[in-house]
NUKOLMAR-608415 format. One record per residue (C-alpha): x, y, z; residue number from 1. Coordinates in Angstrom, 1 decimal, padded with zeros to 4 digits. Example, Ala and Ser with C-alpha at 12.3 -4.5 7.8 and 13.67 -1.06 7.14 Angstrom:
2
+--------+--------+--------+-----+
:     c1 :     c2 :     c3 : seq :
+--------+--------+--------+-----+
:  012.3 : -004.5 :  007.8 :   1 :
:  013.7 : -001.1 :  007.1 :   2 :
+--------+--------+--------+-----+
# end
This chain:
307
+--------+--------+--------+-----+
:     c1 :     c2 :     c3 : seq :
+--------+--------+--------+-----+
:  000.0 :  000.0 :  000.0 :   1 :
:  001.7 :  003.5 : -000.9 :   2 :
:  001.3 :  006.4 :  001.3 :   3 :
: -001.9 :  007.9 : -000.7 :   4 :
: -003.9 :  004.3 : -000.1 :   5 :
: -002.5 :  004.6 :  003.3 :   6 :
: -004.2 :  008.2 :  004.2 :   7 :
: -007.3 :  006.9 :  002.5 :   8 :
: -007.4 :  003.6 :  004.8 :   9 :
: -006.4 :  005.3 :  007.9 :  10 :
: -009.0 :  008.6 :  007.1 :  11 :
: -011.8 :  005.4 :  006.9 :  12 :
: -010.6 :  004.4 :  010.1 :  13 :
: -011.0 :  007.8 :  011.6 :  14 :
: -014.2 :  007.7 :  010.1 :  15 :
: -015.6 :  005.4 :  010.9 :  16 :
: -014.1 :  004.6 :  014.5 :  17 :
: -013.0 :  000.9 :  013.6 :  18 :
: -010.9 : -001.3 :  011.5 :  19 :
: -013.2 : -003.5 :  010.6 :  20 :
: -015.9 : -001.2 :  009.3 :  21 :
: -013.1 :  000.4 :  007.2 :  22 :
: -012.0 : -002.4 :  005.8 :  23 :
: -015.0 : -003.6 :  004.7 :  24 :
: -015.3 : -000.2 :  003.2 :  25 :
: -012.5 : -000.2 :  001.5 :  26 :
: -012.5 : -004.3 :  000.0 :  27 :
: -009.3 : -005.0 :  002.3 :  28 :
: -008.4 : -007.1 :  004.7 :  29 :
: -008.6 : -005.8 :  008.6 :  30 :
: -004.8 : -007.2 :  008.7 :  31 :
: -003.7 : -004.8 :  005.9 :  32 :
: -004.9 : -001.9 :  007.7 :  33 :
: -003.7 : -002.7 :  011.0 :  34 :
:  000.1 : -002.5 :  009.2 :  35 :
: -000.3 :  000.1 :  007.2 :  36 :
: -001.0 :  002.0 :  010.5 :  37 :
:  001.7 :  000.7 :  012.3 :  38 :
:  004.0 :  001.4 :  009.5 :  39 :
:  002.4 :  005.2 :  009.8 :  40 :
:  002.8 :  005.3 :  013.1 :  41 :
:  006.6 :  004.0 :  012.9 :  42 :
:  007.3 :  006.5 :  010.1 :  43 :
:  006.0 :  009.7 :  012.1 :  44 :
:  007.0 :  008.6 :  015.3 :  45 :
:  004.1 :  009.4 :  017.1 :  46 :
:  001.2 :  007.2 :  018.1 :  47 :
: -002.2 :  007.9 :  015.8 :  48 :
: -005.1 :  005.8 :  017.1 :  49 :
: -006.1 :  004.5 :  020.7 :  50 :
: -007.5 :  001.2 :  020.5 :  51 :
: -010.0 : -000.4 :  022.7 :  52 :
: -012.3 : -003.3 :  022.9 :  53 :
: -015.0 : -000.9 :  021.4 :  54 :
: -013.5 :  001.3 :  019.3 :  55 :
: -010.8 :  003.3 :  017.9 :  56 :
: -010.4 :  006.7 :  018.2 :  57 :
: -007.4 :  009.3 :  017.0 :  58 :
: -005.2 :  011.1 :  019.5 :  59 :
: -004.5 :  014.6 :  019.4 :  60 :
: -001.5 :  013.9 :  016.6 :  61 :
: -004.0 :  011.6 :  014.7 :  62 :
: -006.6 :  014.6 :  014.7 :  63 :
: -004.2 :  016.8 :  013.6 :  64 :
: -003.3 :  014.1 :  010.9 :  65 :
: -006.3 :  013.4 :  009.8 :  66 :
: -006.9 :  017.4 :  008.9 :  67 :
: -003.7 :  017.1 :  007.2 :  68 :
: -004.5 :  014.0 :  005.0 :  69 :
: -007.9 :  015.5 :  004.5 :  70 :
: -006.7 :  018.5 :  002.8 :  71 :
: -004.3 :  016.3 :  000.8 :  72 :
: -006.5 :  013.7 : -000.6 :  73 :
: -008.9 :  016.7 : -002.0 :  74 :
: -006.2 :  018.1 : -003.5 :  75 :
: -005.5 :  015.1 : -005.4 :  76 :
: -009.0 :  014.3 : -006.1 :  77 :
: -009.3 :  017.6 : -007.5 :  78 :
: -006.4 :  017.5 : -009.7 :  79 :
: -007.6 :  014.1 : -010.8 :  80 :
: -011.1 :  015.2 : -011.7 :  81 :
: -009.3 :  018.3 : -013.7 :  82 :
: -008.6 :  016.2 : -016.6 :  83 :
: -011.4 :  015.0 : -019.3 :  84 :
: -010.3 :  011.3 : -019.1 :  85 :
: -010.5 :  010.8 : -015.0 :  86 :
: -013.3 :  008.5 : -014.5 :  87 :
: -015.6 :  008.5 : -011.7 :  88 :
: -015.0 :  005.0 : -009.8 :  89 :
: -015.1 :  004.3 : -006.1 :  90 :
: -017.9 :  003.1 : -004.0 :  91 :
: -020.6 :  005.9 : -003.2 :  92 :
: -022.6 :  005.5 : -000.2 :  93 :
: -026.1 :  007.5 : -000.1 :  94 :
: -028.8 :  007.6 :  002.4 :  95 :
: -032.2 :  008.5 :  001.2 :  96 :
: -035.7 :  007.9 :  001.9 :  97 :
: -037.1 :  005.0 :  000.4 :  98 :
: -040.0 :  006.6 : -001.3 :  99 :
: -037.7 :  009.5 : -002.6 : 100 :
: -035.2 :  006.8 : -003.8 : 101 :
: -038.6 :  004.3 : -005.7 : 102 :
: -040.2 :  007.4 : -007.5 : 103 :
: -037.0 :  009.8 : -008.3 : 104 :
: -033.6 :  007.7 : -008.4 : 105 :
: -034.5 :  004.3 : -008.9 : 106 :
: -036.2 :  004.4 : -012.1 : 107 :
: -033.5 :  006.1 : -014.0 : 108 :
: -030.5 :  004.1 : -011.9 : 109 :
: -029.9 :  001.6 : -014.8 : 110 :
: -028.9 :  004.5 : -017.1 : 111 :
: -026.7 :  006.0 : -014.6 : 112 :
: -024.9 :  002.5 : -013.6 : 113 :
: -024.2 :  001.6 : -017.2 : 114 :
: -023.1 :  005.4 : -017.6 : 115 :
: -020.4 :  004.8 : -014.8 : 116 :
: -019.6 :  001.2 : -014.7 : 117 :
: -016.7 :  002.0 : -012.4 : 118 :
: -019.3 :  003.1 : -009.6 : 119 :
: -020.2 :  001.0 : -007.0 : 120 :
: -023.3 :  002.2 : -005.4 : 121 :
: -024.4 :  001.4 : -001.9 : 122 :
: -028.0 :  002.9 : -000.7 : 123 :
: -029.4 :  002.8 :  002.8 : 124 :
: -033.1 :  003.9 :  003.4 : 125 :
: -034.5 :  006.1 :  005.7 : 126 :
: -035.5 :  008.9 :  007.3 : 127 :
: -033.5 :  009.1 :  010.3 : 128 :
: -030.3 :  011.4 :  011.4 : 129 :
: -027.3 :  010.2 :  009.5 : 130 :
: -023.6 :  011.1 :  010.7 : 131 :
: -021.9 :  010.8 :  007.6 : 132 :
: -018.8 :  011.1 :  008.6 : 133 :
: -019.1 :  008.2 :  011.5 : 134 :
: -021.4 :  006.5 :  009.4 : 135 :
: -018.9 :  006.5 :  005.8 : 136 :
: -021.6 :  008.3 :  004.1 : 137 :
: -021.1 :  010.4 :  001.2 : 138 :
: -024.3 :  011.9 :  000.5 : 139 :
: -027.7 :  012.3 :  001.5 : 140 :
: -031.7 :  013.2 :  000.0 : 141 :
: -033.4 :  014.7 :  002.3 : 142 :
: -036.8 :  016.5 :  002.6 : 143 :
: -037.1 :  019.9 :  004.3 : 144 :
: -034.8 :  022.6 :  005.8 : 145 :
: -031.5 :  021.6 :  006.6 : 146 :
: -030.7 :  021.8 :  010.9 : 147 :
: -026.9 :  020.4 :  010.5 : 148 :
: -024.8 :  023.5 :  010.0 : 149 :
: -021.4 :  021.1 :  008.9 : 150 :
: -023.1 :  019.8 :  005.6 : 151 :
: -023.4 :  021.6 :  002.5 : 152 :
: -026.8 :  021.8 :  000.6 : 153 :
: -027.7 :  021.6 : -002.9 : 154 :
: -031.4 :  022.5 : -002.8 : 155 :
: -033.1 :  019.9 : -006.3 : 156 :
: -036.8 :  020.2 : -006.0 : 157 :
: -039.5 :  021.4 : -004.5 : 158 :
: -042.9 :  019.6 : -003.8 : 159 :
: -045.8 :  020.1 : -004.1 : 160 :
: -047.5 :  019.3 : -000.8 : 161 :
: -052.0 :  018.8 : -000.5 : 162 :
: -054.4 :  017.6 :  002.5 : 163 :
: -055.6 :  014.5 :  002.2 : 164 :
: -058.5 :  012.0 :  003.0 : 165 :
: -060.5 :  008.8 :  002.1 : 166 :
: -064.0 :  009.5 :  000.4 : 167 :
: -065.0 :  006.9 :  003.5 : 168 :
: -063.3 :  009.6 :  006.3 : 169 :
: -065.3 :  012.8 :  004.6 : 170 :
: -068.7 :  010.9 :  004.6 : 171 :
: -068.1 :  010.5 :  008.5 : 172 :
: -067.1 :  013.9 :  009.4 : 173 :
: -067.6 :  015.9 :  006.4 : 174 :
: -065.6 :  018.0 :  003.9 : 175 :
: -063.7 :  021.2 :  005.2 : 176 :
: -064.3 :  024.3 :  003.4 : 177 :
: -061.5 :  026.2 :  005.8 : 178 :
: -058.5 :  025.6 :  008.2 : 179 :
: -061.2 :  027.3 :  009.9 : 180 :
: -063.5 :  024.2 :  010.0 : 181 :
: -061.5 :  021.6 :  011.1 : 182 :
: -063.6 :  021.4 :  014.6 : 183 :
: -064.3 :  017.8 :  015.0 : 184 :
: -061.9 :  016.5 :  012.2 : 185 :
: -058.8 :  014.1 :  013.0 : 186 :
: -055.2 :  014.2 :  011.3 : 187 :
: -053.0 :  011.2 :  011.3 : 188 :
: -049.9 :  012.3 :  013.5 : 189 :
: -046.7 :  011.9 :  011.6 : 190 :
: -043.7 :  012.2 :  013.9 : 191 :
: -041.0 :  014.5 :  012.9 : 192 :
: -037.8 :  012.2 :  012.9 : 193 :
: -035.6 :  015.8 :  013.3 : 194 :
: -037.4 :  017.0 :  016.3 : 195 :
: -039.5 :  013.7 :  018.0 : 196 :
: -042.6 :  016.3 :  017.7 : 197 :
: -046.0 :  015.6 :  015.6 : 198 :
: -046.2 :  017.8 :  013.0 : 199 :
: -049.1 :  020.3 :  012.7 : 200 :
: -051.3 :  020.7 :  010.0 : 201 :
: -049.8 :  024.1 :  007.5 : 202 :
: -052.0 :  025.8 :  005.4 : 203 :
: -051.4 :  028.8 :  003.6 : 204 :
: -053.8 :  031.3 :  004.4 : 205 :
: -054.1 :  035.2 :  002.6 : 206 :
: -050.6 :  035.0 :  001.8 : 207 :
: -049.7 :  033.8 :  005.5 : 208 :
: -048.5 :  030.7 :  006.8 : 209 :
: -050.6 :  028.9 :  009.1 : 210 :
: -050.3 :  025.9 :  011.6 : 211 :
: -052.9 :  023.7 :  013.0 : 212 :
: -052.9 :  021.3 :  015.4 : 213 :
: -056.5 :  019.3 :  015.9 : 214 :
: -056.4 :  015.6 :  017.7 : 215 :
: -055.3 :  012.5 :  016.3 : 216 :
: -056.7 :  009.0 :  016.4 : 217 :
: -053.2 :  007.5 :  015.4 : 218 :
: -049.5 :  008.5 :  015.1 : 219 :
: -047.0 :  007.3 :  012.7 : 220 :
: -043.0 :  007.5 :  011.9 : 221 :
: -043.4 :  005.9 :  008.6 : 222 :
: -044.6 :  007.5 :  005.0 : 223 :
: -045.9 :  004.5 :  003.8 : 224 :
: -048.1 :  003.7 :  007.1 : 225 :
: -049.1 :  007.3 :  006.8 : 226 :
: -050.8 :  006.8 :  003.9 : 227 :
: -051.7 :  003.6 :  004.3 : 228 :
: -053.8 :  005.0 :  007.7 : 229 :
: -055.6 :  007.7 :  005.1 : 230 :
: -056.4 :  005.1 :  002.6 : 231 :
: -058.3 :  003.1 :  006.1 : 232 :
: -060.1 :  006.7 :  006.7 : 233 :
: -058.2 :  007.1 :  009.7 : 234 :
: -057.7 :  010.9 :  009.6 : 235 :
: -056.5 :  014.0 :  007.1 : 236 :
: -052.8 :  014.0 :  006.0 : 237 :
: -050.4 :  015.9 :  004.6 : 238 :
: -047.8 :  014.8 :  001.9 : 239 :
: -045.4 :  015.6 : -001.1 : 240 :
: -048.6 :  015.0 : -004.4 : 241 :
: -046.5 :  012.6 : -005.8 : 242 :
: -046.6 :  010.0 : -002.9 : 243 :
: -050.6 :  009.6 : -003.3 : 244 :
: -050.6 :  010.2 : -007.0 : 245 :
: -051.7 :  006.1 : -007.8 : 246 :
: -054.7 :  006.6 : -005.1 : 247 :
: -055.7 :  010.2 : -006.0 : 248 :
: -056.3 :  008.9 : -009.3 : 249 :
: -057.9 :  005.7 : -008.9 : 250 :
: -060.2 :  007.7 : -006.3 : 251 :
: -059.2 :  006.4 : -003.2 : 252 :
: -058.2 :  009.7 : -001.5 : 253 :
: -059.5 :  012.4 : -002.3 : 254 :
: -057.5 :  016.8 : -001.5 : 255 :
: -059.0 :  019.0 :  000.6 : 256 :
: -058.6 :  022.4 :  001.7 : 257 :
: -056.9 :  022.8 : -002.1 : 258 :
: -057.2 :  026.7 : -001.6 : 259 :
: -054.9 :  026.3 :  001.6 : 260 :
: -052.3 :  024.6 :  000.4 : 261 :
: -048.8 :  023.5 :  002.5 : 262 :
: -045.6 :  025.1 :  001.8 : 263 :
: -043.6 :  023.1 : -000.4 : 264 :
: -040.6 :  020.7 :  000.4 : 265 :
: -037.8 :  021.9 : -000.8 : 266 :
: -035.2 :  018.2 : -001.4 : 267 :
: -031.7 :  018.8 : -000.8 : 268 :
: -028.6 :  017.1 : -001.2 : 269 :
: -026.4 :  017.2 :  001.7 : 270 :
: -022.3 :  016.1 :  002.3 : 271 :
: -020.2 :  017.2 :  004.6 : 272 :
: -018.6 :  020.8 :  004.4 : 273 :
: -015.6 :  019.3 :  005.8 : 274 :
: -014.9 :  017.0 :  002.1 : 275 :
: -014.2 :  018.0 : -001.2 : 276 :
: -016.4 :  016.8 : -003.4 : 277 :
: -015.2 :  013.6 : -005.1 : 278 :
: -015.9 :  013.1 : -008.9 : 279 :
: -018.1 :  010.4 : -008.2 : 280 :
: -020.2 :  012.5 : -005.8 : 281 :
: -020.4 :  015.3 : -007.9 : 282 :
: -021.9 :  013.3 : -010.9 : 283 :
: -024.3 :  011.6 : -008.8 : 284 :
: -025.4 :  014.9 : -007.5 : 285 :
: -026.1 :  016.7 : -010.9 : 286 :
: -026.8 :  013.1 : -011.8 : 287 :
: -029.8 :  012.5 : -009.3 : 288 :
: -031.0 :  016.8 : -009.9 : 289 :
: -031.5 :  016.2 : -013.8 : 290 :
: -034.1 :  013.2 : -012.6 : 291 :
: -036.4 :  015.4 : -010.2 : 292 :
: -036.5 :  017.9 : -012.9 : 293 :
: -037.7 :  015.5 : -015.1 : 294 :
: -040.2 :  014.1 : -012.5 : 295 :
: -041.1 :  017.6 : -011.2 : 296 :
: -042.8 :  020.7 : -012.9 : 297 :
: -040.2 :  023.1 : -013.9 : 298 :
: -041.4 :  025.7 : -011.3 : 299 :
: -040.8 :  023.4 : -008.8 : 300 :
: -037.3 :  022.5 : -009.5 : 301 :
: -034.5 :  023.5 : -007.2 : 302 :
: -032.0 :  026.1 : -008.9 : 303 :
: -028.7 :  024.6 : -008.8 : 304 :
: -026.3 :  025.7 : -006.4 : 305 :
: -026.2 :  025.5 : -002.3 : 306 :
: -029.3 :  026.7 : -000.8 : 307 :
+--------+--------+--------+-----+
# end
């Protein structure tokens, strides 16, 4: 292993607090980063990592280090990417939520693969807090405002948000002509996976946003039980159009309150401000924003750029 591999192996280690984790990463075995640290460590002189039965973490000369290879290894990704003929390749980790990833990215992922054969793409789902640095994630899709101030946001899309119900929910309590006649209604509750709150009821009302919060006969953390609840004439939700597109059509839920529309949700892209961006991560990123705005009405498309 030369001394470029070596700061990428011992950065994953950093990274992601463990050996073993990095080398899976990476597609080498633990043993070959264990002496390609020691052989660091000999070279310096200085000890890099503590080691303990749980995990590994850098002392202050391996923190100082790893800055120092950071900066390196952007440097030579940059240079790389600089010429026509560097070809993105590397495993890309993204995090996304799974029915962002089934209507947006997946349908257009064969193109993209056979476009970069040299990428090997790894997706987790969900809809949760992801450290991407712990967690050896390079990117993430996420709907709303960003709230972590290290990652840098590329703003894609915006959706188009409605209010919701079952034609079986408005025949029991009727259909709303105003956030002003919600009185005896239910929502669904959907749990905000950023704050741990349910999230009210917006409406947009003479120009003004507006929240409402009327009771709820169930609460969820998942989209698809969300509308799964509606669908069973549960209660009113609220979600991205393109989610209930299948049952709005077929007649199974039907908008409400279409006057009073939600804000839209803006969908960024997020990575950490503390990385350059790799080549593979950039083309994924322009990549994945040419598919919402294919998928999207133009108006609603994110203008390049962060956000």
């Amino acid at each position: 292993m030369d001394r470029i591999d070596a700061m990428r192996a011992f950065n994953r280690i950093v990274e992601r607090r463990s050996f073993t984790l990095a080398a899976q990463d990476l597609g080498l075995p633990r043993s070959t980063l264990t002496e390609a640290v020691q052989q660091m460590e000999a070279r310096l002189g200085v000890r890099l990592l503590q080691r303990t039965t749980r995990q590994v973490r850098p002392t202050l000369d391996g923190e100082a280090y790893y800055r120092r290879c950071l900066s390196i290894l952007a440097d030579i990704e940059e240079a790389e990417s600089a010429f026509t003929g560097a070809t993105p390749k590397g495993a890309l980790r993204i995090d996304v939520h799974g029915t962002l990833a089934r209507h947006f990215m997946l349908p257009g992922l064969p193109h993209f693969l056979a476009r970069y054969p040299d990428i090997h793409l790894h997706i987790g789902e969900g809809d949760r807090f992801v450290d991407l640095i712990r967690e050896g994630v390079d990117c993430v899709l996420r709907v709303g405002q960003p709230a972590d101030g290290s990652m840098v946001g590329r703003r894609i899309a915006l959706l188009e948000e409605g209010t919701f119900a079952s034609p079986a929910y408005l025949a029991r309590y009727g259909t709303p002509q105003s956030p002003d006649a919600l009185d005896g209604h239910l929502m669904i509750g959907f749990v905000s996976s950023a704050s741990g709150n349910v999230i009210p009821l917006e409406f947009t009302v003479g120009g003004q946003v507006r929240n409402v919060v009327i009771p709820t006969a169930l609460t969820v953390m998942a989209a698809e039980t969300n509308a799964a609840a509606a669908l069973l004439g549960l209660g009113l939700i609220q979600v991205p159009r393109y989610r209930v597109a299948r049952e709005l059509a077929a007649g199974e839920l039907i908008e409400v309150l279409g006057d009073f529309p939600p804000s839209p949700s803006p969908v960024y892209v997020l990575y950490p401000h503390s990385r350059q961006l790799s080549p593979r991560v950039r083309v994924f990123i322009d990549w994945i924003a040419g598919e919402f705005a294919a998928r999207v009405p133009a108006s609603q498309v994110g203008k390049a750029g962060p956000q």
